[in-house]
C-alpha positions in Angstrom: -4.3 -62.8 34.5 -1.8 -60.0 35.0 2.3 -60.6 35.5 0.9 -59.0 39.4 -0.9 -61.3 40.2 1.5 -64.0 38.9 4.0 -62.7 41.4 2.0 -62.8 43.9 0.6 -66.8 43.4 3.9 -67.9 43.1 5.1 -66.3 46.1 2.4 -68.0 48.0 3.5 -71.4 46.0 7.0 -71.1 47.0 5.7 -70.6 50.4 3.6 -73.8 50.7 5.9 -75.8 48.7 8.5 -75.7 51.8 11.4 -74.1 49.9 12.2 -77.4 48.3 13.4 -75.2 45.4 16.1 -72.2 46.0 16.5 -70.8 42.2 14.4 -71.3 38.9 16.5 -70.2 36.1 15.2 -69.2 32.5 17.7 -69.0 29.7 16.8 -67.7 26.2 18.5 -68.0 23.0 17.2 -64.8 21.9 14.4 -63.2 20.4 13.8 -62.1 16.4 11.3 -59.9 15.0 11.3 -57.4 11.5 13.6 -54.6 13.5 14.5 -55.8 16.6 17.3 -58.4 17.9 17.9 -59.6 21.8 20.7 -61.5 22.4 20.8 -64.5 25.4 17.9 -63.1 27.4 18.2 -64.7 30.7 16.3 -64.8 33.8 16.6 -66.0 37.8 14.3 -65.9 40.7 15.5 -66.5 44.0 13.0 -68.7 46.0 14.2 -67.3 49.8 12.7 -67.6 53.4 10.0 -65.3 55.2 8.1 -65.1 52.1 10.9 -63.0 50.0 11.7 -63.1 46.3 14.8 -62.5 44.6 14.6 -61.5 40.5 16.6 -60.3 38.3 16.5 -60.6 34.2 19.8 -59.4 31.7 20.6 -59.7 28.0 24.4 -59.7 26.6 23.1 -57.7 23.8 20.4 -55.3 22.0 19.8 -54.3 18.5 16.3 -52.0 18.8 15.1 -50.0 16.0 15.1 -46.1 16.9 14.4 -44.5 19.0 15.6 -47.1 21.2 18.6 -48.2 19.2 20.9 -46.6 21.9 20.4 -49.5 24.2 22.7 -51.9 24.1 21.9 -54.0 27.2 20.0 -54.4 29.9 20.0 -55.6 33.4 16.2 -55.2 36.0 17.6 -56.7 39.2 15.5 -57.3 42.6 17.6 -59.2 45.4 14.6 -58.3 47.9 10.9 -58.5 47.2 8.6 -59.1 50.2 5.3 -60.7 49.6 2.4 -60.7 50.9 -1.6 -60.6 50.5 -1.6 -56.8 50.0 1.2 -56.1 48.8 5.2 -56.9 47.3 7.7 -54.6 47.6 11.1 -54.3 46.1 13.6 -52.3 48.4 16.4 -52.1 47.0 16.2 -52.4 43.0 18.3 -51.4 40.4 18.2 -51.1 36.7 21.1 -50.8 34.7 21.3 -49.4 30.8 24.8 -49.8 28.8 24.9 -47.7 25.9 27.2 -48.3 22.7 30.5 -47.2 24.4 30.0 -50.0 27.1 29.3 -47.1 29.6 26.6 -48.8 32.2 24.3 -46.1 33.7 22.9 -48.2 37.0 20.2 -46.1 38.5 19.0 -47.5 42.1 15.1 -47.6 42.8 12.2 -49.0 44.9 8.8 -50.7 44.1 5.5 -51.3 45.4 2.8 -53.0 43.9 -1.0 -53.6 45.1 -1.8 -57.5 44.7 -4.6 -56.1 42.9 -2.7 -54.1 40.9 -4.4 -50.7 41.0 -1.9 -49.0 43.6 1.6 -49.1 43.7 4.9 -46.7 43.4 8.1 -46.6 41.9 10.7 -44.3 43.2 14.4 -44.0 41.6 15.9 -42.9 44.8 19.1 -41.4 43.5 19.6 -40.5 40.1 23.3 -41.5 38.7 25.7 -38.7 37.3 23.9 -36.1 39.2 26.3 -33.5 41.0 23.4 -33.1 43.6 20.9 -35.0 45.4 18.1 -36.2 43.1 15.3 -38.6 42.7 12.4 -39.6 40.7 9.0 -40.5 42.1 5.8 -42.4 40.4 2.1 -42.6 42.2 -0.8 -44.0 41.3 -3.9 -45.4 42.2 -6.8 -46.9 40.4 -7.7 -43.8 37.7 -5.3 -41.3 39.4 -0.8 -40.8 38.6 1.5 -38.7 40.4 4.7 -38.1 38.9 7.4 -35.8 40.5 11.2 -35.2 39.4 13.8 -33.9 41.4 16.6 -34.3 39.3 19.5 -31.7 40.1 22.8 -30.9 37.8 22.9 -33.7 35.5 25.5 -34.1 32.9 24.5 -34.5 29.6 27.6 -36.0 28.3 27.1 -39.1 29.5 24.2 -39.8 28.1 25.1 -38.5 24.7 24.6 -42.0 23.1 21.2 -42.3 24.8 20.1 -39.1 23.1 21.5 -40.0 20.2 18.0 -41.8 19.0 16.2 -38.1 19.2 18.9 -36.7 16.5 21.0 -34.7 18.9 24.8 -35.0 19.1 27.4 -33.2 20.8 25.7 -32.9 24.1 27.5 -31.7 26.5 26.0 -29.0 29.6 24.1 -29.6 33.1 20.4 -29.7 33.4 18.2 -29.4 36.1 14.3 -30.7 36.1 11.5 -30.2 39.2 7.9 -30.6 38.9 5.0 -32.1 39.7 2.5 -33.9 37.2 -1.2 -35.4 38.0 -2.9 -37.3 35.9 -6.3 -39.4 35.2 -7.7 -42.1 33.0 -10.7 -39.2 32.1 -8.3 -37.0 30.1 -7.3 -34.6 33.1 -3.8 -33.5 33.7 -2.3 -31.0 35.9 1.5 -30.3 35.5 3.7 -27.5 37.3 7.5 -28.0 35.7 10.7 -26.1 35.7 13.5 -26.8 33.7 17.0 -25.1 34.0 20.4 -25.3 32.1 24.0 -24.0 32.5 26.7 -24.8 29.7 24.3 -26.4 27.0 25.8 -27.4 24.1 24.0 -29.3 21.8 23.5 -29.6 17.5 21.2 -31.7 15.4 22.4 -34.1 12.7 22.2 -32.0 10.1 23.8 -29.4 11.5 20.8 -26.7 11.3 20.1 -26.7 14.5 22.7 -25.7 17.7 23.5 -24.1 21.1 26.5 -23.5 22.8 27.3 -22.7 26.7 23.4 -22.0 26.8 22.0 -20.6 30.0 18.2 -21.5 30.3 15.7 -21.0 32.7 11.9 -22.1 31.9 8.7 -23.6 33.6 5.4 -24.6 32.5 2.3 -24.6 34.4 -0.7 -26.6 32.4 -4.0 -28.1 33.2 -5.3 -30.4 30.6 -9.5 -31.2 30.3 -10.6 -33.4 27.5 -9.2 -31.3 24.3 -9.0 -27.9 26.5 -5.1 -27.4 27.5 -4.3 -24.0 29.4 -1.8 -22.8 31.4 1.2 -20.5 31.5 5.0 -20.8 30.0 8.1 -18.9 30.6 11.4 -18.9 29.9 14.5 -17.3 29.3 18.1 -17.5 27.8 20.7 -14.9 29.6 24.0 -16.5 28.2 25.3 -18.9 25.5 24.6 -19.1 21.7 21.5 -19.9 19.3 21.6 -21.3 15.8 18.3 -21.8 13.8 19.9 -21.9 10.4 20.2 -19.1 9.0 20.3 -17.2 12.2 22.7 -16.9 14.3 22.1 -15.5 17.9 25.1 -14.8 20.5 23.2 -14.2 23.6 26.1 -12.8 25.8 24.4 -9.6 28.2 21.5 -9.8 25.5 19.3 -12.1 27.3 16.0 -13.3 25.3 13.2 -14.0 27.0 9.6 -15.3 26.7 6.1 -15.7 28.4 2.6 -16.3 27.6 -0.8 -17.4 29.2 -1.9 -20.2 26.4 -5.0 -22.5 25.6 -4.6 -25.4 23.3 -7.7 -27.1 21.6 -7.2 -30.3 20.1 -10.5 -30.7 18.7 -10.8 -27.8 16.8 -7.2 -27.4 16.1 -6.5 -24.3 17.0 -4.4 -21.7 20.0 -4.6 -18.9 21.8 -2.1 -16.8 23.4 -2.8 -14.1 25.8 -0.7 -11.2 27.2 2.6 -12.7 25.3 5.6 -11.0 25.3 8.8 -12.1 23.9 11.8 -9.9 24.0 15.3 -9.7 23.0 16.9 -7.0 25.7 17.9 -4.1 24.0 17.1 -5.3 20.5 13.3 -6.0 20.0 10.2 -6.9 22.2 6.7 -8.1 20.8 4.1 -8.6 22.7 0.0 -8.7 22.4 -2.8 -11.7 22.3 -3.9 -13.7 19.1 -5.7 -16.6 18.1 -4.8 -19.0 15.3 -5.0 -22.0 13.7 -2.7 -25.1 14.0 -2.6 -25.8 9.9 -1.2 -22.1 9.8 -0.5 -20.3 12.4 0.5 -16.9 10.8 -1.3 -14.4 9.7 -3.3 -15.4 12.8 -7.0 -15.6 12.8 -7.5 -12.6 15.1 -5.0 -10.8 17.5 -3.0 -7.7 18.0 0.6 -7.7 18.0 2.9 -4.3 19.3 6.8 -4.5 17.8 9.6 -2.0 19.8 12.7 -2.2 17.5 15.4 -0.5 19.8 18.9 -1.8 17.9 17.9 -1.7 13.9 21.3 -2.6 13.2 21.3 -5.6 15.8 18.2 -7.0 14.7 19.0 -6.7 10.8 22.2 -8.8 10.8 20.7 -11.5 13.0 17.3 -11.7 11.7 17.0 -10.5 8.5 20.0 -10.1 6.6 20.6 -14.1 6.9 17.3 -14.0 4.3 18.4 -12.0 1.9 19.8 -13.6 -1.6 21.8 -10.7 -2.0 24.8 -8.2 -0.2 23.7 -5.0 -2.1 21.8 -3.6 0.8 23.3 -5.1 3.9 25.9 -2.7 4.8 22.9 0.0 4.5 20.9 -2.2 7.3 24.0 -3.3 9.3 24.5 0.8 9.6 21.0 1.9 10.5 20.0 3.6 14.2 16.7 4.1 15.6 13.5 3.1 17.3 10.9 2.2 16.1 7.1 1.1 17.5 4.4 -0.6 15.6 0.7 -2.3 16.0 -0.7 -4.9 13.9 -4.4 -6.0 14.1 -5.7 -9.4 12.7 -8.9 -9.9 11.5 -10.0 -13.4 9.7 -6.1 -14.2 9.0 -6.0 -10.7 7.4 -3.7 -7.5 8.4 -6.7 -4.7 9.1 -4.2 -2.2 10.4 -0.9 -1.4 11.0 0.2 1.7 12.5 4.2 2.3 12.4 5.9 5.1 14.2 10.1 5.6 13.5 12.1 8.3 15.2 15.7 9.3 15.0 17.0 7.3 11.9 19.8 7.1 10.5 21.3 5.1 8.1 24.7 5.5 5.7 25.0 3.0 2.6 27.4 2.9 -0.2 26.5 1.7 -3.7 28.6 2.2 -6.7 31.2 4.2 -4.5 28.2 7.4 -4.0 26.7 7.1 -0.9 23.4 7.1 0.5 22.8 8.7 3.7 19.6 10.0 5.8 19.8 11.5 9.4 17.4 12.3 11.9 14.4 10.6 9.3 10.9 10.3 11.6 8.0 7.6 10.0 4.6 8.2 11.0 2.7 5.4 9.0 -0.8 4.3 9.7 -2.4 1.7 6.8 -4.9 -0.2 6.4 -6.5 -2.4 3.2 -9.2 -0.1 1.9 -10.4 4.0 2.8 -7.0 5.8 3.0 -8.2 8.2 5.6 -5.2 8.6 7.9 -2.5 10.3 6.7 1.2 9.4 7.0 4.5 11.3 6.7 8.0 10.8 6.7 10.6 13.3 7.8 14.2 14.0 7.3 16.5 16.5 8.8 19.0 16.2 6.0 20.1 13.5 3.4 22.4 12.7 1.0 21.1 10.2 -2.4 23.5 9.7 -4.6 25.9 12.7 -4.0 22.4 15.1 -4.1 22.1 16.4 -0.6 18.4 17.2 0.2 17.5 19.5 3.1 15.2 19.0 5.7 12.0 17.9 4.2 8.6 16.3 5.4 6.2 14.6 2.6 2.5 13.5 3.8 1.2 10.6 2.1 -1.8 7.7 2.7 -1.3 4.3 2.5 -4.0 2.1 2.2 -4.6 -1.7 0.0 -0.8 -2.3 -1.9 -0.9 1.6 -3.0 1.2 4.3 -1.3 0.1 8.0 -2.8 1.4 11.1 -1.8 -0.1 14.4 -1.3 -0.1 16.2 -4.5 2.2 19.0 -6.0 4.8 18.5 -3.3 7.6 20.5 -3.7 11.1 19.1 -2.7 14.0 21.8 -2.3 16.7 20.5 -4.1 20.5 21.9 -5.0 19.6 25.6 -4.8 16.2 24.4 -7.0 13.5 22.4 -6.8 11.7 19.3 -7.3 7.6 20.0 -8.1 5.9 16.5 -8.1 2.2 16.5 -9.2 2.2 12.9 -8.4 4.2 10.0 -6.8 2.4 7.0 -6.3 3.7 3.6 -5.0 2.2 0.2 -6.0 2.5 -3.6 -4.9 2.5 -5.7 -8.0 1.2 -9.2 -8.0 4.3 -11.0 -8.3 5.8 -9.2 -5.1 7.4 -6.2 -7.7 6.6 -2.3 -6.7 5.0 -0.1 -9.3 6.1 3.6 -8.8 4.6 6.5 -11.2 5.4 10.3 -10.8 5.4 13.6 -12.7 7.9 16.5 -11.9 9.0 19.7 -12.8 12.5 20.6 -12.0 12.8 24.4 -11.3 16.4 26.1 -11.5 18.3 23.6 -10.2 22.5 24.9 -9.7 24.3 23.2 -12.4 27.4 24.3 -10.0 25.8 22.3 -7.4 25.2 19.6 -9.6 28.4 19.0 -11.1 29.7 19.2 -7.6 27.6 16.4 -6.3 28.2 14.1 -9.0 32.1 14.8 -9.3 31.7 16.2 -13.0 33.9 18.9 -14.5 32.3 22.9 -13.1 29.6 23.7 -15.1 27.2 27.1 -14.5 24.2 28.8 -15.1 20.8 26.8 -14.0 18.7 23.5 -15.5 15.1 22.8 -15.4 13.1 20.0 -16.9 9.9 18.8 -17.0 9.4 14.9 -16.5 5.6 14.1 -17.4 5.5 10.1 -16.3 8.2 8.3 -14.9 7.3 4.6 -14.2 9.5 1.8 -12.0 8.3 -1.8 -11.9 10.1 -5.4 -11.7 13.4 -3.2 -10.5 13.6 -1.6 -13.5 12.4 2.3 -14.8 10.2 3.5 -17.8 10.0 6.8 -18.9 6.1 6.9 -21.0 7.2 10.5 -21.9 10.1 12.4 -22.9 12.0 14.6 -20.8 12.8 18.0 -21.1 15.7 19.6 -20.0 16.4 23.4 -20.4 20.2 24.0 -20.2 22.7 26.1 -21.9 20.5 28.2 -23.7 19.0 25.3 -25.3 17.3 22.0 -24.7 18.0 18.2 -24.5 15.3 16.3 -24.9 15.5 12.6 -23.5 13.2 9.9 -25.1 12.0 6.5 -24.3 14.4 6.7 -21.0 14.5 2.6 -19.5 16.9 1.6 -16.9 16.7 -2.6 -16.2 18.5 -3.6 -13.2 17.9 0.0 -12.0 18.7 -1.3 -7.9 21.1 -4.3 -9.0 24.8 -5.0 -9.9 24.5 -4.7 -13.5 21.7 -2.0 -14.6 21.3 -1.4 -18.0 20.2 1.7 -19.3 18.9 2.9 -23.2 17.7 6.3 -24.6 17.5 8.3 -27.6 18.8 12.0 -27.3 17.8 15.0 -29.0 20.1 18.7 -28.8 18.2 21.8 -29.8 19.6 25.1 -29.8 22.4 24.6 -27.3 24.8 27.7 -27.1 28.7 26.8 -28.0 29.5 30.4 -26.2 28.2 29.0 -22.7 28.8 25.3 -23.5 33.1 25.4 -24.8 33.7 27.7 -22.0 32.6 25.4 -19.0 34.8 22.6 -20.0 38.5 24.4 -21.1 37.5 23.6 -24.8 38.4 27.0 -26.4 35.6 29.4 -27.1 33.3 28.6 -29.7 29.9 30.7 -30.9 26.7 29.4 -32.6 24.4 26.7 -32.0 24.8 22.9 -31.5 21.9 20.6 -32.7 22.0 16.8 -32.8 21.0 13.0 -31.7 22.4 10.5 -29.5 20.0 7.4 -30.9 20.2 3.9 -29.3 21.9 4.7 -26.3 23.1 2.0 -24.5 25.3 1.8 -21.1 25.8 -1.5 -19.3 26.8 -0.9 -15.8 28.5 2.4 -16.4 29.9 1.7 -19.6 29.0 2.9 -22.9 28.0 0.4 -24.9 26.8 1.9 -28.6 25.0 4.9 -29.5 24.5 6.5 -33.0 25.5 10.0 -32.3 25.5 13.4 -34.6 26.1 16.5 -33.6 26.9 19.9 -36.0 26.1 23.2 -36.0 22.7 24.8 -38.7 23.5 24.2 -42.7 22.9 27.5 -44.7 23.6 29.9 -42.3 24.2 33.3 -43.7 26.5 34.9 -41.2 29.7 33.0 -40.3 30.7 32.0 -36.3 34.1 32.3 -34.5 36.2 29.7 -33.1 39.3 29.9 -31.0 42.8 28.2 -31.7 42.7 26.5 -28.9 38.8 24.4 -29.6 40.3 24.2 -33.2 43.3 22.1 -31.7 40.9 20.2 -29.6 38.7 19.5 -32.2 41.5 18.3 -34.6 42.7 16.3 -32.2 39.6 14.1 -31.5 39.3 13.4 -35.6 42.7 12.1 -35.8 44.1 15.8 -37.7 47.2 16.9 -37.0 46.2 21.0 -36.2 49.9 21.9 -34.6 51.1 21.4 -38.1 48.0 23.3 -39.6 48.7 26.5 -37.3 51.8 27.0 -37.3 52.2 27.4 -41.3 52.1 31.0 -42.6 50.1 33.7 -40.8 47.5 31.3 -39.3 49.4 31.3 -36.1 49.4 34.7 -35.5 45.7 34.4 -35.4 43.7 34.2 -32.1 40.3 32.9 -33.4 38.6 32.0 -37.0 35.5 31.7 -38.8 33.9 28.9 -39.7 30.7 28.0 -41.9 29.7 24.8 -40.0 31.2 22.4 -37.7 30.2 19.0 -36.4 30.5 15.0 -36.6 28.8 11.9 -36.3 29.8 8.6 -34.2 28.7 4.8 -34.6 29.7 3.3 -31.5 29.8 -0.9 -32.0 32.1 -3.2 -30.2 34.1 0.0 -29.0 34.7 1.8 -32.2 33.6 4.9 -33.4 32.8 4.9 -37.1 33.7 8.7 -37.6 32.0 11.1 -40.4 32.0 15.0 -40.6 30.2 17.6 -41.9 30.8 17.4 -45.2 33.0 15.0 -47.4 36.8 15.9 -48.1 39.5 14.9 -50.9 41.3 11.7 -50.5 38.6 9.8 -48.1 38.2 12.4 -45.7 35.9 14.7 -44.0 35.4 18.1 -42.3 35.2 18.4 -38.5 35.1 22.0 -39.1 34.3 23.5 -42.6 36.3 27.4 -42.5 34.9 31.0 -44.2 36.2 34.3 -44.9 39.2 35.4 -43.4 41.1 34.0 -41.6 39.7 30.9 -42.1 40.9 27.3 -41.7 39.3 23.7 -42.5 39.7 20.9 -40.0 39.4 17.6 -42.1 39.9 13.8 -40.5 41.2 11.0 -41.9 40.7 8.3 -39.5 37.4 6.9 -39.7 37.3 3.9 -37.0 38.6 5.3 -33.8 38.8 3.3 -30.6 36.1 4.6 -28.5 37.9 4.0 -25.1 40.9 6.4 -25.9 38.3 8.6 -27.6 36.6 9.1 -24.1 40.0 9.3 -22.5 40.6 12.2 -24.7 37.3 14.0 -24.1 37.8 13.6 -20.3 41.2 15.1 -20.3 40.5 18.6 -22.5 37.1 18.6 -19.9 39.5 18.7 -16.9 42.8 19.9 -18.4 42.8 24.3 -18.5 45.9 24.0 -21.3 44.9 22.7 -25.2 45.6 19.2 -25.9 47.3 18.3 -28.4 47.7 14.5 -30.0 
C-alpha cells in the first residue's frame, strides 16, 4: 500500500470517526545508520473539519553523509490538505532547509496528488532569494513528467553551504534558469533549457578550478530515445575570468564562445559532433564535425577540424606557454604576430592530413643576449603519413639568427610520416656568401627527440661581415668550408665528418664537432682542432698584433667549453722546424708575444741597438698550452737555460730570442690578455 493511499484512508477515518480526535502527534528519538544521524524527528497531523488535514514533520538536527551533509534541518509543513475521493491537495505548503550557518531557506509550494497516485503536481510557487519573480513546476501522469523552471536572478551566496557538498566554495554571482523538460518511463526525454549568469564567482576545493565576475549565456536543446541522445548546445562567456589550472583566461571584450549539433550513444559509447565551432574572438576559432569514442575522445575516430589562429602571441601565453617546463622560448612566443589557418582530417583515430597555411610572421627572441628575429615569414605546409607528394615552403622576407642576418629566402620542402626533407642543393645567400645544402632532412625520433642531418658547402662568406655579426675584433678577406654531415638529435649536435674551413690562406680543420644541450641553458661543446698553413702576414695584421710572416700550424685537442667558457683544451701552435730561409717579425708582436709567456721584452729592447730596430728574424716561433682547472701548463719551441723555453727562437741579424719562464699561467688573465692586444691598436706591454 502506498503513503497515497494512506493519506487518503485516514482522511476518510477521520471523517467517520466524528472528529473525536483534533491532533496525533509522533515523536522520535532519532534515527542511526553507518553515515547518517537525525536528531528528535517529530511529526503532527491536524485532524480538522470539511474533510481537511493539517501535517507537518521537523528534526532539531541532521548529520547526512555527502552530498547531503549541507543539511542541517528540516521542516515539510502542510496547514491545509483537502481530501477527497479523487484527489488531496495541499495549498499552501512550505518546506524549509537550514544549512550550517543557521540560515533557513523556506521555499513556499503547492501539491496535488491523484488518490491513485498516478497524477499529481508540485509547484514551488515563489522561489526564495530570487530578485525576480520565479517558480518551479512538476507534472506528471501515469508514464509521462513535465518539469519547468522559471527561476530568475538568484543569489548564489546564500546557498554557498548548500553547494558546498558538490566541492565548490566561494560562490558568489546571480543565475538565471528557464526550460522545459518531458519525460517517460520508456527512456524518452525532451528538454529545451537556458541557463544565464552575471558576476559568477566560484573555485573548487583544490583550488584548480575558478571563475570570477563570469558572464554566461547557454542553452541546451536535447531529445533522448533509448541510448540515442541528440540535440544542440550553445553558449557563451563575454566577461569575467577562467581558470583551468594551468590556464588562465581573462575574458574582458574577448568573448569565448561555443556551439555544436551533438548525438550521444550510450550503448556503443561513443559522440558525434556536427558543424561545431568554438571561438575565442580575436584569438582563435575551430570549428568542423568528428566522431569519437568516449574511452578517448582525441585523436577522434573520424572528423575534420579547421584552426584560424588570429593573435599568436595571445593564444601562446594563455594556452601553451602554461605547459611548458621551461622559460627559454616564451619571450619568443609571447612576441610572435600572425595568422595562421589549418585543416586536420581523421581517419581511424589517425591524423591523414594536415594542411597549414602562415602569413605575415613575425617573431623577436633573445637567447644568450643575440637575438633571433624573422619578419614577414609565410608557411605553406601540407603533410600527410606516407607519399610526400605535395610540396611545402616556408618564406622569409628577412631574418636575423644569431647576429647572421639572412635575406629574403624561400626553401620548398615535403613533409610526409615523422620526416621533413628539403629540396636538394638549395642555396641560402648568406653574409655576402653562401650556404649550398645538398641535403637537410628533419626526423621525429621515437622518444619525442628530432633527428636533423645536412651537408653544406659555404662559398666566400665576408669575414668583415662575420666578425660584425658576432661582435668579434675586424677581420678580412673571405671563408669557405665544406661541412659533409652534420647530425642534431636528443637537443644535442654531431658532426660524423670533419669540417673544413679555408681562411687566411690556410685551413682549419674541425673534428668530431658535438654540442649537448645545443638549445638549453648550459650547452656543452667538444672538438679537436687542426691549423694548416695559415698566413701570420694576413692573420697578426687583422688583430693589432704586430706584423708577423710565415706559416702557423697546430692542434687545439680536447676542446671543451661549458656554457661559454673554456674549459680545457691541449693546444700547440708554432711555425715549420727546418726551414731554410728565416721570417720577420715586428717589435711590436715580439712585445706581445713576450708578454703572454711571462718575458719581460721592454727590458729586452731597449738594451743596445735592438731598439733601434723596427723588425727581426726569427728561425721558429710558437707554444703549447694544457688548460686544466684554469691553468695553462706553458711550453715553447724549444728548451732554454735555467727551466725555460723559447716563444720565439731569433736568426741572423738582428735577431732576438723570446724565452718564458712561467710555466703555469692563470688562463682567465691569459684570455684577458689576448682580448685586449685583439682590440687594443697600441702594443701591450705586461
Amino acid at each position: 500500500m502506498s503513503w497515497k493511499t494512506t493519506l487518503f484512508l485516514l482522511g476518510m477515518l477521520v471523517t467517520h470517526l466524528g472528529f473525536a480526535l483534533e491532533q496525533i502527534e509522533i515523536d522520535i528519538g532519532g534515527l542511526v545508520s553507518q553515515q547518517d544521524k537525525i536528531q528528535k524527528l517529530s511529526a503532527t497531523l491536524d485532524l480538522y473539519r470539511n474533510n481537511q488535514l493539517g501535517f507537518s514533520i521537523n528534526t532539531q538536527s541532521l548529520s547526512l553523509s555527502p552530498p547531503y551533509d549541507a543539511l542541517k534541518a528540516i521542516a515539510l509543513d502542510c496547514p491545509g490538505i483537502k481530501v477527497n475521493k479523487t484527489i488531496a491537495i495541499c495549498k499552501d505548503g512550505y518546506l524549509t532547509l537550514t544549512t550550517p550557518r543557521n540560515y533557513p531557506l523556506t521555499i513556499p509550494f503547492e501539491l496535488k496528488l491523484a488518490s491513485n497516485g498516478n497524477s499529481g503536481q508540485f509547484i514551488m510557487t515563489a522561489i526564495p532569494l530570487t530578485q525576480e519573480p520565479s517558480n518551479f513546476m512538476l507534472k506528471w501522469d501515469k508514464h509521462l513528467w513535465k518539469i519547468k523552471p522559471e527561476i530568475n536572478q538568484l543569489p548564489l551566496k546564500p546557498l554557498t553551504d548548500l553547494l558546498k557538498a558538490a566541492g565548490v566554495i566561494d560562490i558568489d554571482g546571480l543565475l538565471s534558469l528557464q526550460g522545459n523538460v518531458t519525460a517517460t518511463s520508456n527512456n524518452f526525454l525532451d528538454a529545451n533549457i537556458k541557463l544565464s549568469g552575471n558576476n559568477l564567482s566560484a573555485q573548487s576545493k583544490d583550488a584548480t578550478k575558478a571563475i570570477a565576475k563570469l558572464a554566461i549565456s547557454s542553452s541546451i536543446q536535447a531529445e533522448t530515445t533509448g541510448a540515442i541522445t541528440q540535440g544542440q548546445i550553445e553558449f557563451k562567456f563575454s566577461d569575467g575570468e577562467i581558470y583551468l589550472e594551468p590556464i588562465y583566461l581573462p575574458i574582458n571584450d574577448t568573448p569565448i564562445s561555443g556551439d555544436t549539433e551533438f548525438l550521444l550513444d550510450t550503448d556503443n559509447k561513443y559522440i558525434q559532433l556536427s558543424g561545431f565551432t568554438l571561438t575565442h574572438q580575436s584569438v582563435i576559432a575551430l570549428f568542423g564535425s568528428l566522431q569519437t569514442t568516449l574511452e578517448k575522445t582525441f585523436p577522434p575516430d573520424q572528423g575534420t577540424i579547421n584552426v584560424q589562429v588570429y593573435n599568436l602571441a595571445t593564444l601562446f601565453n594563455h594556452y601553451m606557454a602554461p605547459y611548458l617546463s621551461t622559460n627559454s622560448v616564451k619571450p619568443m612566443l609571447s612576441k610572435t604576430r600572425g595568422l595562421i589557418l589549418s585543416e586536420l582530417e581523421f581517419v581511424d583515430k589517425q591524423l591523414v592530413d594536415l594542411k597549414l597555411t602562415a602569413a605575415d610572421l613575425s617573431t623577436i627572441y633573445s637567447f644568450n643576449n643575440q637575438d633571433i628575429s624573422i619578419n614577414n615569414a609565410n608557411i605553406n605546409l601540407n603533410w600527410r603519413p606516407e607519399n610526400c607528394r605535395d610540396q611545402s615552403f616556408v618564406y622569409w622576407k628577412n631574418a636575423v639568427i644569431r647576429g647572421v642576418p639572412l635575406p629574403e629566402t624561400i626553401l620548398r620542402f615535403k613533409a610526409c610520416g615523422q620526416q621533413i626533407s628539403f629540396e636538394r642543393n638549395v642555396t641560402l645567400p648568406l653574409l655576402d656568401g653562401e650556404m649550398q645544402f645538398d641535403h637537410l632532412d628533419i626526423k621525429q625520433l621515437a622518444d619525442g627527440g628530432f633527428d636533423l642531418s645536412f651537408a653544406t658547402e659555404i662559398n666566400n662568406i665576408s669575414l668583415a661581415a662575420l666578425s660584425e655579426a658576432f661582435d668579434l675584433p675586424p677581420l678580412a678577406g673571405q671563408i669557405s668550408a665544406s661541412i659533409p654531415s652534420v647530425r642534431l638529435e636528443n637537443g644535442g649536435l654531431r658532426m660524423d665528418s670533419s669540417i673544413h674551413i679555408n681562411v687566411f690562406g690556410g685551413e682549419i680543420e674541425i673534428q668530431q664537432l658535438q654540442i649537448d644541450g645545443m638549445l638549453g641553458s648550459y650547452p656543452i661543446l667538444t672538438t679537436d682542432i687542426k691549423v694548416n698553413n695559415l698566413d701570420l702576414g694576413k692573420l697578426s695584421k687583422r688583430f693589432s698584433f704586430g706584423n708577423i710572416e710565415g706559416k702557423l700550424n697546430g692542434t687545439i685537442n680536447g676542446l671543451r667549453i661549458e656554457n661559454q667558457k673554456v674549459i680545457a683544451f691541449d693546444a700547440e701552435f708554432s711555425t715549420p722546424a727546418n726551414r731554410l730561409l728565416p721570417n720577420s717579425i715586428s717589435q711590436k708582436a715580439v712585445e706581445n708575444i713576450a708578454s703572454l709567456g711571462g718575458s719581460s721584452p721592454g727590458d729586452i729592447l731597449s738594451r743596445g741597438v735592438l731598439k733601434l730596430f723596427e723588425s727581426f728574424f726569427y728561425s721558429r716561433l710558437g707554444f703549447s698550452c694544457k688548460l686544466r682547472n684554469n691553468v695553462c701548463e706553458l711550453k715553447g719551441v724549444a728548451t732554454a737555460e735555467n727551466n725555460g723555453f723559447y716563444l720565439i727562437k731569433g736568426t741572423f741579424v738582428p735577431q732576438i730570442n723570446v724565452i718564458g719562464y712561467n710555466r703555469r699561467v692563470n688562463w682567465s688573465e691569459l684570455a684577458t690578455r689576448l682580448k685586449r692586444i685583439s682590440e687594443q691598436s697600441s702594443p701591450v706591454v705586461n
